[in-house]
MIKOLLUM-420350 format. One record per residue (C-alpha): residue in three letters; x, y, z. Coordinates in steps of 0.25 Angstrom, whole numbers, plus 5000, padded with zeros to 4 digits. Each point is the difference from the previous one (the first is absolute). Layout:
alaXYZ
...
//
This chain:
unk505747835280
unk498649935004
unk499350045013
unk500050155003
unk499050044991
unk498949985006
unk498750065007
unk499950045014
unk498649935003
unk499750055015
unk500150154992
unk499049944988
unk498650014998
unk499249875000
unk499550034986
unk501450044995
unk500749885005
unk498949904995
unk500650074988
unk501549995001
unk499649845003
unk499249994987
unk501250074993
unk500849895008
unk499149874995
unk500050074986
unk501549994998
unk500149855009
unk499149964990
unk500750074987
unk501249925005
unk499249855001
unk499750044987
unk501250044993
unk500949915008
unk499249905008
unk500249985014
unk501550044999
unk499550134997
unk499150015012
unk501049955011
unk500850144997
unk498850095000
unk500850145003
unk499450115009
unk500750114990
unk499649944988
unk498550035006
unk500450145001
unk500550014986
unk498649944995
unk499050115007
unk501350114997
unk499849984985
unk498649985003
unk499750105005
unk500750114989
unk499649924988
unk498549955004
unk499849894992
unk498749915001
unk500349915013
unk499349854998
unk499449965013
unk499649885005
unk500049885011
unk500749885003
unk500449925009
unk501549955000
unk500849915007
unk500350105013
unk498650045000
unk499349854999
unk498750055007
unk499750144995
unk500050074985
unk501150125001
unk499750124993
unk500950034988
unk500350104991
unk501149994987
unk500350054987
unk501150024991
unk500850065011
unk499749905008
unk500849904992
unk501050104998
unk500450015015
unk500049855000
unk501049994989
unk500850115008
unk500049925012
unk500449874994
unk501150074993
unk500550085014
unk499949845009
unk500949944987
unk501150075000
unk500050035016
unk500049845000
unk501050004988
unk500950095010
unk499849925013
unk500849874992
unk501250085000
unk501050015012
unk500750135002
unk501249954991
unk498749994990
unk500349864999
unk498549895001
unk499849965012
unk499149914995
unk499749944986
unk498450005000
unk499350105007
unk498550075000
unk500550084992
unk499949904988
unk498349955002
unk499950174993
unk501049994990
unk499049964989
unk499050115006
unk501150104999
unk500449994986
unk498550044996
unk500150115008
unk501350054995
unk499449994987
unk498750085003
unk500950115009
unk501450004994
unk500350145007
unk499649955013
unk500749875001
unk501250074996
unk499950115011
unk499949885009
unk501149924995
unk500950115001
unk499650045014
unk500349865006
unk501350004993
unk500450135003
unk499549975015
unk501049895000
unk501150064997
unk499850115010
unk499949895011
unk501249954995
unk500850125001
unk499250035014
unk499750164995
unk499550075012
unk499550104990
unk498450005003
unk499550094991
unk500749914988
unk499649885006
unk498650045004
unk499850074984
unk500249854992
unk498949955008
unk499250154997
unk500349984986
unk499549874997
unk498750025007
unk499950144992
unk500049904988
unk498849925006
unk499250125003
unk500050034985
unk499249914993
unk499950084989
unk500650134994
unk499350125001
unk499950135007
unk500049925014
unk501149934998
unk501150135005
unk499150005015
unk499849845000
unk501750014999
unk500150075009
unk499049975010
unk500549844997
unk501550045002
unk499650075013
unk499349885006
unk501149914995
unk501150055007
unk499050025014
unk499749844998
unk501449974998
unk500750095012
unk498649965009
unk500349854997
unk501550015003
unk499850105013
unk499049875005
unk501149894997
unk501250065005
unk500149945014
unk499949874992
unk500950044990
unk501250035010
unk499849885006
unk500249904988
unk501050124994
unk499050014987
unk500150144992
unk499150115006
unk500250154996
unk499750055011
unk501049935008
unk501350124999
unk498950105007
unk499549915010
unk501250045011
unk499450164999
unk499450075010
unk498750034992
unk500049884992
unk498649975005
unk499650154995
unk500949984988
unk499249884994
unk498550065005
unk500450134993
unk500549944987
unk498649915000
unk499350115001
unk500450094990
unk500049874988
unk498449995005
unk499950155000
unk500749994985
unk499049904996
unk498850075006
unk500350124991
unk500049934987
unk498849915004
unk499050135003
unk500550054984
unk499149894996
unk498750024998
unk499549895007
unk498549995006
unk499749865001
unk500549935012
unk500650125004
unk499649985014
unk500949865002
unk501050054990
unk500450105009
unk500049925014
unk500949914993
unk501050124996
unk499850085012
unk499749905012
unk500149854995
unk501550014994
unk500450035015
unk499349865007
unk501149925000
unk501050135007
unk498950035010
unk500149845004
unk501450014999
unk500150125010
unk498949945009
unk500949885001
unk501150065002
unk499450095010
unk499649875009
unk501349965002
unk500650115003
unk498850015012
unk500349855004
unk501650045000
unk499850115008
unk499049935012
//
């Protein structure tokens, strides 16, 4: 799930990206210090998102302050945090745990392996179980569910792409409220984008090695290429919709690159690449 949700930096101003990076250092610090250094070697660009997301609607008092930290030895980095902040952090942690959890199991879901990463978090977890019941449910059902779809190989999309939409319209809501039907919505909408994004990027691989991909049965059609840019679209111009309900002020500026530009930074590489070998096969 980690990865797509991110800014697009050559479309940033200098002020608002020295922002999203104090955002940034504020949840890498949250997680050295909920988790210690485990934490931080997991640091999630979508879990940043989250943070200045709920942010942004809720305005609660930001802590600000400068450090400096392992990665950045020589210089204080900015940082902003608050309630939220940990939130996101627990979130993430919750979201790497399970997805290490699911990556033990072969696709007859027996272990691959007795001990895995996955294990150095389950302590962390079972406090954030505790403190988001709701959440880790909605997660441990996802990754289940998920499983079960990549063993009956469904090439239904818009099933497949929903569980992970579900589970992060879970995560958007931290709390109930009159939010929480837009957060849902706009969550489930990003979900399923992230979800058919990451598997429209790992399909070559995929049919190589003969893993699970979704996409796969619509592969041999004509207009595949159209098909999948289409389907993308419309889960982003979905999300878009519910996000601009919210009234958001602060941070609006990067929240919005994100959502409008930065969701789409690894498709344009994708294309770019894509678009060089096909010059480089034709010369």
């Amino acid at each position: 799930m980690f990865g797509y949700v991110t800014v697009n930096q050559d479309e940033l101003k200098i002020r608002d990206y020295k922002r999203y990076r104090s955002f940034y250092c504020g949840l890498c610090r949250s997680l050295q210090k909920r988790f210690g250094i485990r934490g931080q070697v997991i640091l999630p660009y979508d879990m940043v998102f989250v943070d200045i997301l709920l942010n942004g609607l809720y305005e609660i008092p930001l802590d600000e302050e400068d450090r400096f930290c392992a990665a950045h030895p020589s210089r204080k980095q900015h940082m902003v945090s608050n309630e939220i902040t940990d939130y996101a952090a627990d979130m993430g942690i919750l979201l790497v745990y399970y997805k290490m959890l699911d990556d033990r199991l072969d696709e007859g879901g027996r272990l691959k392996m007795p001990i895995s990463k996955a294990d150095i978090f389950k302590k962390p977890v079972l406090k954030v179980k505790a403190g988001w019941p709701r959440q880790a449910k909605a997660v441990e059902e996802y990754i289940k569910s998920l499983r079960e779809c990549e063993k009956r190989r469904t090439d239904d999309l818009d099933y497949v792409a929903g569980l992970t939409g579900n589970a992060l319209g879970e995560i958007l809501v931290m709390k109930e409220d009159m939010w929480s039907p837009f957060l849902r919505r706009m969550g489930f909408f990003l979900g399923k984008y992230v979800y058919l994004m990451d598997a429209y990027e790992d399909l070559e691989k995929d049919s190589k090695k003969g893993n699970y991909n979704p996409w796969a049965p619509y592969r041999v059609r004509k207009d595949y290429d159209a098909l999948a840019e289409n389907t993308l679209t419309m889960m982003m111009a979905e999300c878009a919709k519910e996000f601009e309900k919210l009234p958001i002020v602060q941070d609006i500026d990067i929240l919005r690159n994100i959502i409008y530009s930065g969701v789409w930074n690894q498709y344009r590489a994708m294309k770019d690449k894509q678009a060089g070998k096909d010059k480089e096969d034709k010369a």
